[in-house]
C-alpha positions in Angstrom: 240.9 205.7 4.0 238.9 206.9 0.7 239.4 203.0 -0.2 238.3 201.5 2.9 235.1 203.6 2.8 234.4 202.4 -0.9 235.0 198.7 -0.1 233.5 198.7 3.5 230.7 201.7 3.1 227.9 199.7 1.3 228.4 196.4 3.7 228.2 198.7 7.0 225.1 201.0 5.4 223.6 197.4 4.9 224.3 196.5 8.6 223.3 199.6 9.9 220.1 199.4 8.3 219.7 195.7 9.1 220.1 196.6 12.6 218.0 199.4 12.2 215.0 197.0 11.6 215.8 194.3 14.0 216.8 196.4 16.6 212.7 197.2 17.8 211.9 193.3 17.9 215.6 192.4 19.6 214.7 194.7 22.1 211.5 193.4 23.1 212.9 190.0 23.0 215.2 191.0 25.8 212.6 192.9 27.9 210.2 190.0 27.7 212.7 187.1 28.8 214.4 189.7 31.5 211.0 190.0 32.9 210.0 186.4 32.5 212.7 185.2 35.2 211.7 187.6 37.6 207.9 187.7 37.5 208.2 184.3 38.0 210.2 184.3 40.9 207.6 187.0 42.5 204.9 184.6 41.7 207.0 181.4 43.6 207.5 183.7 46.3 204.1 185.1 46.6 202.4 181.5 46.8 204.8 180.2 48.8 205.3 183.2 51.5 206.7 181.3 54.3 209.8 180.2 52.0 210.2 184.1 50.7 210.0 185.2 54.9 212.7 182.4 55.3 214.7 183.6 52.6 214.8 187.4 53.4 215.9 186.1 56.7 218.6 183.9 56.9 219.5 183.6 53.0 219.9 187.4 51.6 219.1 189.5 54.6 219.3 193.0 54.8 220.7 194.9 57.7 218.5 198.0 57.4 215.2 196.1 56.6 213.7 194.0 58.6 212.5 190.4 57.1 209.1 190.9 56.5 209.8 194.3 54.9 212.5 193.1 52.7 210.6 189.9 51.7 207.7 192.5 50.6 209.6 194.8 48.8 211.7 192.0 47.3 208.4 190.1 46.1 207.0 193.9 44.8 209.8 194.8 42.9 209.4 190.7 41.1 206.5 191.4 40.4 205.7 194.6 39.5 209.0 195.6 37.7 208.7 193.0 35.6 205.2 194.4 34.3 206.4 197.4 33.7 209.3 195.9 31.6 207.6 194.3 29.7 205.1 197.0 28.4 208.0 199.3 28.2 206.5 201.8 30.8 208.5 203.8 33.6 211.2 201.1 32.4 213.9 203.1 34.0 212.8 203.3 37.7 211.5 199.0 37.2 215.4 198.8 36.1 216.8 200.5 38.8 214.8 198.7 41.0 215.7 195.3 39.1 219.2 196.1 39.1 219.3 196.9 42.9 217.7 193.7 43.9 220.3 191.5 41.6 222.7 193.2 43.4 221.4 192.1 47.2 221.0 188.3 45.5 224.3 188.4 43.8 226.7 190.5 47.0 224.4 188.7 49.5 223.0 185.5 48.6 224.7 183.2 46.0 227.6 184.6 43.6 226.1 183.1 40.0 227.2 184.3 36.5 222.7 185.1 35.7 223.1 187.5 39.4 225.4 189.4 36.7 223.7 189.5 33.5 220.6 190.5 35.1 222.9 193.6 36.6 224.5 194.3 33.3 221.2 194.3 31.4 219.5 196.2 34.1 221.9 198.8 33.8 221.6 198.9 30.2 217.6 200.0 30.3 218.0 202.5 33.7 220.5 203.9 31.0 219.3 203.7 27.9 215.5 202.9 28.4 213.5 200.9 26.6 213.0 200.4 22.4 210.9 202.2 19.9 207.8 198.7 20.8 207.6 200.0 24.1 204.6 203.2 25.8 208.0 205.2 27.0 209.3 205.4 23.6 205.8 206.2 22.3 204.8 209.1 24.8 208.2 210.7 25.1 207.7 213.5 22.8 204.0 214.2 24.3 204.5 214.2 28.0 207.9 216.2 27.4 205.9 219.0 26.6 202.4 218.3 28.8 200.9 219.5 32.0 201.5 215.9 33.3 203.4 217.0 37.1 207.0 216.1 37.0 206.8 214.3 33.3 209.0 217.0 31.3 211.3 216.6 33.7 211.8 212.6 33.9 211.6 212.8 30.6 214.3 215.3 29.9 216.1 213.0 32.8 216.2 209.9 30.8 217.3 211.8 27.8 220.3 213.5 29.3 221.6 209.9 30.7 221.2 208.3 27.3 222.9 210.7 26.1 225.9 211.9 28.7 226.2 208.4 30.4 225.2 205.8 27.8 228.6 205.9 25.8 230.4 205.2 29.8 228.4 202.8 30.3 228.5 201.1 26.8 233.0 201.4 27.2 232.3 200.1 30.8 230.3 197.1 29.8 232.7 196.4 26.4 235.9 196.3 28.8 234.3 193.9 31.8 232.8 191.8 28.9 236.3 191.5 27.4 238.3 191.2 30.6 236.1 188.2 31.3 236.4 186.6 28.1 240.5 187.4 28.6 240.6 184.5 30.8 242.2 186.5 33.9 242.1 185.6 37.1 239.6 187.8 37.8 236.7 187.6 41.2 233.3 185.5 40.6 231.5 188.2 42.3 232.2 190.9 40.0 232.6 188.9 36.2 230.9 186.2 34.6 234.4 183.9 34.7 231.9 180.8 34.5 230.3 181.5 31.2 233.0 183.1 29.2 235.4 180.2 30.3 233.1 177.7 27.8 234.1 179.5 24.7 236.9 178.4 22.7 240.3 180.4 24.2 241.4 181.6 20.5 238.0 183.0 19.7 237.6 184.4 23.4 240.8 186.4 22.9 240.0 187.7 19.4 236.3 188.6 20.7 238.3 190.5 24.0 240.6 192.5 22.1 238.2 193.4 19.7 235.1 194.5 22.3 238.0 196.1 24.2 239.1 198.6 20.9 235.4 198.8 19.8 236.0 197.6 16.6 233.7 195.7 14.4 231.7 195.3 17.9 228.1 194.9 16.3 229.8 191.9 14.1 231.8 190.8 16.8 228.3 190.7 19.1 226.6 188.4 17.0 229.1 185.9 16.7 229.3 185.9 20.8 225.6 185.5 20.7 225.6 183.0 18.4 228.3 180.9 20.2 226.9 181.4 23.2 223.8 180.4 22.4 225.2 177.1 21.2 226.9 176.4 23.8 223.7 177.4 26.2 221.5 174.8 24.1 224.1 171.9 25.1 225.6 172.3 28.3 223.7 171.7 31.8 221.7 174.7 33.0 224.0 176.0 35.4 226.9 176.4 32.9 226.1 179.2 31.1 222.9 181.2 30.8 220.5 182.7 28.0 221.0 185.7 29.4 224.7 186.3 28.2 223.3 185.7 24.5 221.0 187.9 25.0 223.4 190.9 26.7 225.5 190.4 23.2 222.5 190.6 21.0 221.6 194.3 23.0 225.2 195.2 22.2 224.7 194.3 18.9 222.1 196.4 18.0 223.1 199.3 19.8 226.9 199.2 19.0 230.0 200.2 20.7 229.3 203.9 21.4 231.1 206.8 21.3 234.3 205.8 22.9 235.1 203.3 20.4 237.1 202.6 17.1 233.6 202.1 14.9 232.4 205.4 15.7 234.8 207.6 13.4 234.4 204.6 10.9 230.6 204.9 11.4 230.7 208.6 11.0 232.7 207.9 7.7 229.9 206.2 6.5 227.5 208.3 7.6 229.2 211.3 5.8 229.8 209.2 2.6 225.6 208.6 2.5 225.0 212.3 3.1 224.5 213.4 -0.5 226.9 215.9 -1.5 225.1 217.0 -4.9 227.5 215.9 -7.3 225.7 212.2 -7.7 223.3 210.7 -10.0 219.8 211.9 -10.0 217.3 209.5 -10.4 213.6 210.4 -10.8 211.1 207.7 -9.6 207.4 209.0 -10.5 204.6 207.3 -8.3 204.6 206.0 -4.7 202.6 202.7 -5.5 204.4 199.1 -5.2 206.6 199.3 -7.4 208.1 203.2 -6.6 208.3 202.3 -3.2 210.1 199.1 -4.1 212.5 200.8 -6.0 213.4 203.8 -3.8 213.6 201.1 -1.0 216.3 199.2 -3.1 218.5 202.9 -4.0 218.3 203.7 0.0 222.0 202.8 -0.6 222.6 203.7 -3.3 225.6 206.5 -4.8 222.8 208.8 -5.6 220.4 211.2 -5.2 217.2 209.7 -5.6 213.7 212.0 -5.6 210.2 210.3 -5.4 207.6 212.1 -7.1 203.7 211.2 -6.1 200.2 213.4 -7.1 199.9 212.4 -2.5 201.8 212.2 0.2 201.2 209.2 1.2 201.5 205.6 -0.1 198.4 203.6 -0.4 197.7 199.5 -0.4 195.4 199.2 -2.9 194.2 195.8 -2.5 192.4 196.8 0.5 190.9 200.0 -0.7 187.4 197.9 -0.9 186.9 197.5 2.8 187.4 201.2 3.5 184.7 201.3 0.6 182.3 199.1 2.5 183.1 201.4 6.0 185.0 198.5 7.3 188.1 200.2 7.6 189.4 203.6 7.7 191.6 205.6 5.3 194.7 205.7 8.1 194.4 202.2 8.3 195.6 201.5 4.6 197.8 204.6 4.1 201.4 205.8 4.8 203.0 208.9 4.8 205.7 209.2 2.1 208.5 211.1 3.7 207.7 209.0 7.2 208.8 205.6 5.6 212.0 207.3 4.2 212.8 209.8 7.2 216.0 208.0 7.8 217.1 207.9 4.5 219.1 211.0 3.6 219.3 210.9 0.3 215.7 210.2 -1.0 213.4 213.5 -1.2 210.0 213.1 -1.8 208.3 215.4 -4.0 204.4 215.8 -3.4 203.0 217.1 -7.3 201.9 216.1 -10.5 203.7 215.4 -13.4 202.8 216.2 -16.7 205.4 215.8 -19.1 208.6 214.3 -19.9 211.6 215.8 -22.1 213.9 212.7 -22.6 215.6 214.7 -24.7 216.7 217.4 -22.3 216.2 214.9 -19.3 213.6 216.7 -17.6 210.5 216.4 -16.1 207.6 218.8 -15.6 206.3 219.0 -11.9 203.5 221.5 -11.3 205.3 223.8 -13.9 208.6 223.5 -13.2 211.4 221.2 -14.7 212.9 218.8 -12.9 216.3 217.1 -13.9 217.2 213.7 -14.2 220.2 211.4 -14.6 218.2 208.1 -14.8 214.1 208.4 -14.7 211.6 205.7 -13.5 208.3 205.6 -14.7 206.1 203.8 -11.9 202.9 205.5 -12.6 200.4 203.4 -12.2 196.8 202.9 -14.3 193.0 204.8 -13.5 189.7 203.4 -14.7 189.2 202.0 -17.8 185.4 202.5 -19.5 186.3 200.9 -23.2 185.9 204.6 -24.7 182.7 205.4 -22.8 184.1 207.5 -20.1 181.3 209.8 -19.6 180.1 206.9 -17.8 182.3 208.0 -14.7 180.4 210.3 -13.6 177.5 207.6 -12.7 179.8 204.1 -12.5 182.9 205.5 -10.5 186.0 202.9 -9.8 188.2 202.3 -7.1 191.7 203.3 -7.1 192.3 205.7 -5.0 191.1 206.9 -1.1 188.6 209.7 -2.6 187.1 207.0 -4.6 186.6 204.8 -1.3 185.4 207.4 0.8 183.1 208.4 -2.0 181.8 204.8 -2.8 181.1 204.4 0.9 179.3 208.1 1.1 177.2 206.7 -1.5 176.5 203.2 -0.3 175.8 204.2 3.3 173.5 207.0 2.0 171.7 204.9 -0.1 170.8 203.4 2.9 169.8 206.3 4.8 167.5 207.6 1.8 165.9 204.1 1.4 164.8 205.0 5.1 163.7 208.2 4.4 161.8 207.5 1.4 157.7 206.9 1.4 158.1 204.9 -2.0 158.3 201.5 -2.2 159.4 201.6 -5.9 162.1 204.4 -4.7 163.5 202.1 -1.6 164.0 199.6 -4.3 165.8 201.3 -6.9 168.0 202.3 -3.9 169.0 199.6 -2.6 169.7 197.9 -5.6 173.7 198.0 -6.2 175.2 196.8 -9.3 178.6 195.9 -9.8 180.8 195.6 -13.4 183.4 193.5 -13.1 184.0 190.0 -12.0 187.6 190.3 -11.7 188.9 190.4 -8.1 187.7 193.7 -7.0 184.5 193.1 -8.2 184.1 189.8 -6.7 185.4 191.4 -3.1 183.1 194.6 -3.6 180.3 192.4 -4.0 181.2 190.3 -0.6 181.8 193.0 1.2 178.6 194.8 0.3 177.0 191.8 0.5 177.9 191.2 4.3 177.6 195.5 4.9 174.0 194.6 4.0 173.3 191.4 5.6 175.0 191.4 9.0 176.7 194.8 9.5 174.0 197.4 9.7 171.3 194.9 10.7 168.5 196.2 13.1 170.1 199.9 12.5 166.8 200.6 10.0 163.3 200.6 11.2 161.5 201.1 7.6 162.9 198.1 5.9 165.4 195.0 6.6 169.5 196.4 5.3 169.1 192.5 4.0 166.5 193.0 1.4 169.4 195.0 -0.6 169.6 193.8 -4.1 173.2 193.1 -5.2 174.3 192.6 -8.6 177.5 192.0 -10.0 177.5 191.3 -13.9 180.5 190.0 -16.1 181.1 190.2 -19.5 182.6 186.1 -19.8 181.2 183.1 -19.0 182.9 183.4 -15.0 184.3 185.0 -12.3 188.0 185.5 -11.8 188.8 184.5 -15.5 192.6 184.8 -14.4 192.0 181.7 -11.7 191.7 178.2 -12.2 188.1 177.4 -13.5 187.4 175.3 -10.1 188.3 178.3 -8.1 186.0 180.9 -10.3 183.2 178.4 -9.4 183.6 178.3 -5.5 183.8 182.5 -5.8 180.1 182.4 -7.4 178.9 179.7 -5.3 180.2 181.8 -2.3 178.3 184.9 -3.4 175.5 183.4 -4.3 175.4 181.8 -0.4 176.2 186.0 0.7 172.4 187.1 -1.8 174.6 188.3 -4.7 173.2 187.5 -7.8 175.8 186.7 -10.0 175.2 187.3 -13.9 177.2 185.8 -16.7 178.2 186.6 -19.7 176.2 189.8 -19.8 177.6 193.3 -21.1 176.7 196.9 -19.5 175.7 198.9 -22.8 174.7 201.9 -21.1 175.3 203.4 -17.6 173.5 206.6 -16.9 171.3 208.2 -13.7 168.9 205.9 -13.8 170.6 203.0 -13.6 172.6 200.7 -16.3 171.5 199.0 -19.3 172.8 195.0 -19.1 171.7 193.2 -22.3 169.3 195.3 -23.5 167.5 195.1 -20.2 167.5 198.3 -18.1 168.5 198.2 -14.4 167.2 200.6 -12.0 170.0 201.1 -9.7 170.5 203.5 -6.9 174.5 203.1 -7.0 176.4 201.8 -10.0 180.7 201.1 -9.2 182.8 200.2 -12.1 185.6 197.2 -11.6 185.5 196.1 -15.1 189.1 197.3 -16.5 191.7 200.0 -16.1 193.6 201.8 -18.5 197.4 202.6 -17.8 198.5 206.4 -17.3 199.8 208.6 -20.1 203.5 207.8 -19.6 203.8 206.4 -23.1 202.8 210.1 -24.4 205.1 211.7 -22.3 207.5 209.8 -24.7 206.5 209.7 -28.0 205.6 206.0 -26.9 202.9 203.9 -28.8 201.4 202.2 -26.0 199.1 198.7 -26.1 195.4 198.8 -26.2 195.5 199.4 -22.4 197.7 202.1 -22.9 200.6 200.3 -21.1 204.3 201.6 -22.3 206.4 198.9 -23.8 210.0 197.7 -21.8 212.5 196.0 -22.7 214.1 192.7 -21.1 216.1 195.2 -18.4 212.5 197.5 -17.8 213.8 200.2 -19.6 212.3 202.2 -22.6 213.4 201.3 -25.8 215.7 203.8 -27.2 216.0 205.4 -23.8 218.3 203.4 -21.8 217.9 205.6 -18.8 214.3 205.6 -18.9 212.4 202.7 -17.0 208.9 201.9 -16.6 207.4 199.5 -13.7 204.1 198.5 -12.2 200.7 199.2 -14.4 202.7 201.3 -16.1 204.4 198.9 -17.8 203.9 195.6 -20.4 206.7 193.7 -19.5 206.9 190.2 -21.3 208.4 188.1 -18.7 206.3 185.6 -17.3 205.5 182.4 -20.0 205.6 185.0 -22.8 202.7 187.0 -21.4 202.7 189.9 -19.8 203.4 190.1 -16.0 199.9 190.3 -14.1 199.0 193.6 -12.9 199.1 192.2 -8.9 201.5 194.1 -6.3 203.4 191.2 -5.8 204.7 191.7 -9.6 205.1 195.4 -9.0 207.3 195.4 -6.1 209.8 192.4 -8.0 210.0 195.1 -10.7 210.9 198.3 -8.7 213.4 195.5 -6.7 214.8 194.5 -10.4 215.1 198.1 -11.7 217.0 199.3 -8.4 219.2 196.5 -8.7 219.8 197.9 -12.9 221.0 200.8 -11.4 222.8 200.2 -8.1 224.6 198.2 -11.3 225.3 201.0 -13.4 226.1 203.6 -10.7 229.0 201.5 -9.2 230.0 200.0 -12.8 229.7 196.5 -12.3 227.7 193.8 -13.8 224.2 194.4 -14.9 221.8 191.9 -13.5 220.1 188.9 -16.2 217.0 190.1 -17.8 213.8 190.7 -15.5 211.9 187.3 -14.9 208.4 187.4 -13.2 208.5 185.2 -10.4 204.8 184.3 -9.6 203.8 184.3 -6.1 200.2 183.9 -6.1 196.7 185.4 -6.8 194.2 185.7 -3.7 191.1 186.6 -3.6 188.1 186.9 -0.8 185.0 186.7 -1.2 183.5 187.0 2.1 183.4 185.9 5.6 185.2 182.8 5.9 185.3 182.1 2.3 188.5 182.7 -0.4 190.2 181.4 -3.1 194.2 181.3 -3.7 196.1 180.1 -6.8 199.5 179.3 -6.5 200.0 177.4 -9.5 200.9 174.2 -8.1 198.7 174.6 -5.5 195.4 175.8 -5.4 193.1 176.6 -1.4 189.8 177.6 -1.2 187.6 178.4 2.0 188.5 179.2 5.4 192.3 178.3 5.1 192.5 180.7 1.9 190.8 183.4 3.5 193.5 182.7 6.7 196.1 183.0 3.9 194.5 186.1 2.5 194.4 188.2 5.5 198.0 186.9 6.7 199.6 188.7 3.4 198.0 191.1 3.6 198.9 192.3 6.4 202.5 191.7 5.8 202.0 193.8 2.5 201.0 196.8 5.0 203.4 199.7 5.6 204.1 200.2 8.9 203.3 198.1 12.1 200.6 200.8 13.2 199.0 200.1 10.1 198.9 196.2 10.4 198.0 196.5 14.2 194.8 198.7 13.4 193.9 196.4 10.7 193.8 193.4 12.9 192.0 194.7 15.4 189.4 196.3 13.2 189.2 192.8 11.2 188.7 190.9 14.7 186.2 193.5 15.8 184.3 193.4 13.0 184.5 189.3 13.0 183.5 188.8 16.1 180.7 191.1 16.5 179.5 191.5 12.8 179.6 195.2 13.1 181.7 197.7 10.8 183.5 200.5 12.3 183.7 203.8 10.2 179.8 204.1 9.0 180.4 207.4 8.3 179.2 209.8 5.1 181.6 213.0 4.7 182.4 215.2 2.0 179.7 218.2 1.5 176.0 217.9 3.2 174.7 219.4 0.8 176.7 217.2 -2.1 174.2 214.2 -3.6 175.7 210.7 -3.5 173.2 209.6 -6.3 172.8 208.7 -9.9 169.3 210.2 -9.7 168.3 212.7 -7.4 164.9 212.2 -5.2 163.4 215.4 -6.7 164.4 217.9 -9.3 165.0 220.5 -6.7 167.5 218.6 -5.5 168.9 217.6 -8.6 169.2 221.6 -9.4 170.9 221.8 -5.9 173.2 219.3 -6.4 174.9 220.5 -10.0 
C-alpha cells in the first residue's frame, strides 16, 4: 500500500487539483446547456400556445391537472427554471421542478434516452446544487446566518442533502450508468439502452465494472465523455445525445463518492499530503511573481513549504499605475495570500519582515525570531532606485507598492483640488505641472494615464480652471522612450503622448529634485508633484549572504538559480541576475519571474524525490507590452512587433489573465469598460490623514510647520 501511495500519490494530487480548477467552469457548462434545451422549449411553446394546449391534452396529459393548467405550469417551469439554472439561484427547487417535468415527458409522452439524462442531471443539482460560478454558492454562508425568513433553514436543507444523500445518489447513478453500459436486457423507460449500446462492447464492460466498484471513476468519466462525445459528433441526432457527455463530465469532477473504492485511496492521498513534520522545509521569502510561482509549483510537493511576505496579500504590479491615476482600486489588483493557498495544506504563509539570513545555521530572522530552513528561496523583489541620491524620495516617490499608489493618487487628485482653491495664477501653475523621470514603461504609462486623468476624466469637475490645461512632463535620460523596445515602437509611444499633451523630453537628466520642483539640465522646473520611474535597485538579499551584488544590487545565480556556494539557497525575480537569455540578463518583467519560481520548484520537487535535476534555467521570452493611452500600445514579441489599437487589445487581454483570482479580473473589466465608455475614473478619492500635506511645497509656512 505504502508503494501504491508513492507511485500513484503525486498523479492523483495532480488530478485532484486539475479537477479542482476545472470543476467551477465544467459546471457552468452543464447548467448553461441543461437550461438551453429547456428555455427553448418554453419559448416554442409560448409563441406557439395552441400547439402547447394540444400537447398537454392529448400528448402528455395529466390526470390531476387540467390542460390549460398543465400547459401553463409546463411552459413556467421551461421557462423560468431554466433562468434560474443558469444564474445558479434557488437551483435546487428549478431542479426539482426540471426533474419532475422530465419525468411527465419521459413516463407519459415519448420514452427517449435525453427524457433520462435530463432526470439524471436534474437529480444531480436538487442534490448537490449548483458550482462555486453560481449566486447560491456565493450567498450560502451570508443568508445562513441572516434575518432573511426561511433562508437559514433552506440553506441548512441543501447542506444536509449534499451531504447525507449525495454519496446515494452518486452509488445510485454509478450502478444505473454501469448497468446500462452492461448491455442487459434492461427497460427503455428506465435506462438509456440507446446510447450506451453505440460504444464499443469491450470498452462498455470495462467502463461498467469499473463505475460499478468506484474505481478510478473520475478517469474512467472522462474517457466515457470523451467517447461519447465522439460518437455524438458523428451519428444522427437521435442516436445519442450531448447530454450523456456531459452527465460523465459532472461525474468526473465530482467523483465516485463515499460509497466507492477511490474514496479510501483518496483519503490515502489526502493523508499522505497532510504534512506530518518530518519533511523538508523550504523557505520562500516574497509573494511577488516569482514566490507565488514557486509555492504554486511545491503545492505537491514532499514538503513543508512556508511563504514569507512584509503583506498579506499578493500584488500585480504592472497595474499598480492605474490605481495611481484613481482608475482602479487597491482590491482590484490585490490578493490575499493565505486565500490563494487555502486548499493547500502544506504551505503556511508567514505575514513579516525578514531581516537576515544565517546560511550557515540555515536560519532566517523574521520580526526577531529564527526561522529554520531545509532549502531557502530568495524571491525578494527590488524598491526604488535614485543613483545614490535618495534623499530625493521624500519629494520624487516611486511606484511599487499599494501605499505608493494610494499616495501618488492623494497627491495628484489634491493637486487638483488646491489648483482650485488657490487665488494665484503662478501657484495653479506650479500645481498642475507633473513631472515624470523615467521613460521606461512605467513612466511612459504614468504619463498616459495622467494624461487622460487630466484631459477627459475629471473634465467639467473644476470651475476655476480647465483639468486639461495640466502640464505633463515626462523626461528621459537617452535619446527615447522604452529603450528596451524596438526603435519604431519607442517612436509610436512618443508620438502617442505627444497626441495625449505630454511633452516628452529627451535626453535630459534630473540633477536635483527638491520641494520646489526638479532641476532638468540645469533648468529648474516648478512642479507641484514630482514621481520617480527612472530605476530600481534590488533588495538587500546579497548582504544577508555575504553576497557582492551587481551595480543594481542584484545577487548573482548560477545556471540552476541557486547561490553560489549555497546549493540550497536560490534567488528569483528582481532579486536575481540570472544570465540566461542571449548572454544578458533575464528582463525584470513578470513573465520572467513566474518562469523562474516555475524552474526553481521544479529543482526541488527534483531533489526531494531524488530524481533527475532539470537542464539549466533558460529564459523563454514572451513579450514586452506597453500602453500608452486610450486606444494606443505597443507590444514586442521579437518576431513580431503591434502597435495601436490591436496592442492595446493584447495588453489588456494578459493582463487580465496575469490577475489572481476571477473576482479580481471581473472588477477590472468592468471598471476598464466603465471608464472607456464614459471617460470617467472610478475611485477619485484622497485618504490617508486630513491633515497630512500631499505636496513638495506647502501653500504657506503655517502649513508647512503643520505638516512636519
Amino acid at each position: 500500500m505504502e508503494l501504491l501511495q508513492r507511485r500513484l500519490g503525486p498523479a492523483f494530487a495532480l488530478l485532484g487539483a486539475g479537477l479542482r480548477q476545472l470543476a467551477p467552469f465544467v459546471d457552468l457548462w452543464v447548467r448553461l446547456s441543461l437550461a438551453q434545451v429547456f428555455f427553448v422549449s418554453g419559448m416554442l411553446k409560448l409563441t406557439h400556445w395552441q400547439d402547447a394546449l394540444r400537447l398537454a391534452r392529448y400528448e402528455y396529459p395529466v390526470s390531476w391537472l387540467d390542460p390549460h393548467s398543465a400547459a401553463v405550469l409546463g411552459v413556467g417551469i421551461e421557462v423560468a427554471g431554466p433562468v434560474l439554472l443558469a444564474l445558479g439561484l434557488l437551483v435546487r427547487p428549478a431542479a426539482l421542478a426540471m426533474l419532475l417535468l422530465s419525468l411527465v415527458i419521459q413516463i407519459s409522452y415519448q420514452q427517449l434516452d435525453v427524457n433520462l439524462f435530463w432526470i439524471a442531471l436534474s437529480g444531480w443539482y436538487l442534490v448537490h446544487g449548483p458550482g462555486a460560478l453560481s449566486f447560491d454558492r456565493a450567498l450560502a454562508q451570508g443568508l445562513a446566518t441572516s434575518a432573511v425568513p426561511l433562508a437559514a433553514p433552506a440553506v441548512a436543507a441543501g447542506a444536509w442533502t449534499e451531504r447525507i444523500v449525495g454519496p446515494f445518489y452518486r452509488l445510485a447513478l454509478r450502478l444505473w450508468l454501469a448497468l446500462a453500459l452492461a448491455g442487459f436486457a434492461l427497460p427503455a423507460v428506465l435506462f438509456p439502452v440507446t446510447t450506451c449500446a453505440t460504444l464499443p462492447r469491450l470498452l462498455a464492460w470495462i467502463a461498467a465494472t469499473l463505475l460499478a466498484l468506484g474505481l478510478g471513476t473520475s478517469l474512467i468519466a472522462g474517457v466515457l465523455l470523451i467517447a461519447f462525445s465522439g460518437i455524438w459528433a458523428m451519428v444522427p441526432a437521435d442516436g445519442v445525445t450531448i447530454f450523456a457527455p456531459l452527465l460523465f463530465a459532472l461525474l468526473g469532477i465530482g467523483g465516485a463518492g463515499r460509497f466507492s473504492l477511490d474514496a479510501p485511496l483518496r483519503r490515502a492521498v489526502e493523508k499522505r499530503r497532510s504534512p506530518r513534520g518530518d519533511e523538508p522545509h523550504i523557505v520562500i521569502v516574497g509573494a511577488g511573481f516569482a514566490g507565488m510561482a514557486c509555492a504554486a509549483g511545491l503545492r505537491h510537493a514532499r514538503a513543508r513549504v512556508t511563504l514569507v511576505d512584509r503583506r498579506n496579500y499578493h500584488l500585480f504590479q504592472p497595474l499598480l499605475y492605474q490605481v495611481a491615476t484613481a482608475s482602479l482600486s487597491p482590491g482590484d489588483i490585490a490578493a490575499p495570500i493565505r486565500a490563494v493557498f487555502r486548499e493547500d495544506a502544506r504551505i503556511t504563509v508567514l505575514c513579516g519582515t525578514v531581516s537576515a539570513v544565517d546560511p550557515s545555521r540555515r536560519m532566517v530572522r523574521v520580526d526577531g525570531n529564527e526561522l529554520a530552513y531545509d532549502y531557502l528561496v530568495l524571491a525578494t523583489g527590488a524598491s526604488h532606485g535614485y543613483f545614490g541620491n535618495e534623499h530625493w524620495a521624500r519629494y520624487a516617490p516611486g511606484l511599487k507598492v499599494i501605499e505608493d499608489a494610494v499616495s501618488i493618487r492623494g497627491r495628484i487628485l489634491a493637486a487638483f483640488e488646491r489648483a482650485e482653491a488657490s487665488p494665484d495664477s503662478r501657484e495653479r501653475a506650479k500645481l498642475l505641472t507633473l513631472l515624470i523621470c523615467g521613460g521606461g514603461p512605467t513612466g511612459v504609462e504614468l504619463a498616459g494615464a495622467i494624461a487622460e486623468l487630466a484631459r477627459h476624466g475629471l473634465t467639467r469637475e473644476f470651475r476655476r480652471f480647465d483639468p486639461a490645461s495640466a502640464r505633463v512632463i515626462l523626461v528621459q535620460a537617452g535619446p527615447r522612450l522604452l529603450p528596451a523596445f524596438p526603435e519604431k515602437l519607442s517612436m509610436r509611444a512618443r508620438l502617442s503622448l505627444e497626441q495625449l499633451g505630454v511633452e516628452v523630453w529627451l535626453d535630459s537628466r534630473v540633477e536635483a529634485v527638491d520641494h520646489e520642483g526638479a532641476v532638468v539640465n540645469g533648468k529648474r522646473i516648478a512642479a507641484g508633484i514630482v514621481l520617480w520611474a527612472a530605476g530600481v535597485v534590488a533588495s538587500p538579499a546579497a548582504s544577508w549572504l555575504g553576497q557582492q551584488p551587481d551595480p543594481a544590487g542584484r545577487l548573482p545565480v548560477a545556471a540552476d538559480l541557486s547561490v553560489p556556494g549555497l546549493p540550497d539557497v536560490f534567488a528569483i525575480g528582481d532579486t536575481a541576475l540570472a544570465r540566461a537569455w542571449k548572454g544578458a540578463p533575464v528582463p525584470g518583467l513578470a513573465s520572467a519571474a513566474k518562469q523562474e519560481g516555475a524552474y526553481v520548484a521544479a529543482v526541488l520537487r527534483a531533489r526531494l524525490s531524488f530524481s533527475r535535476a532539470p537542464p539549466p534555467f533558460r529564459y523563454r521570452h514572451h513579450g514586452s507590452l506597453a500602453t500608452i493611452g486610450r486606444k494606443s500600445a505597443v507590444a514586442d514579441f521579437g518576431w513580431i512587433t503591434l502597435r495601436g489599437t490591436l496592442a492595446w487589445w493584447l495588453w489588456g487581454a494578459v493582463h487580465i489573465l496575469f490577475l489572481v483570482g476571477l473576482r479580481n479580473r471581473l472588477s477590472v473589466i468592468v471598471g476598464w469598460l466603465w471608464s472607456y465608455l464614459t471617460y470617467r475614473v472610478g475611485v477619485q478619492l484622497i485618504t490617508g490623514d486630513a491633515s497630512r500635506s500631499y505636496f513638495a511645497a506647502p501653500l504657506s509656512a503655517d502649513q508647512g510647520d503643520s505638516a512636519k
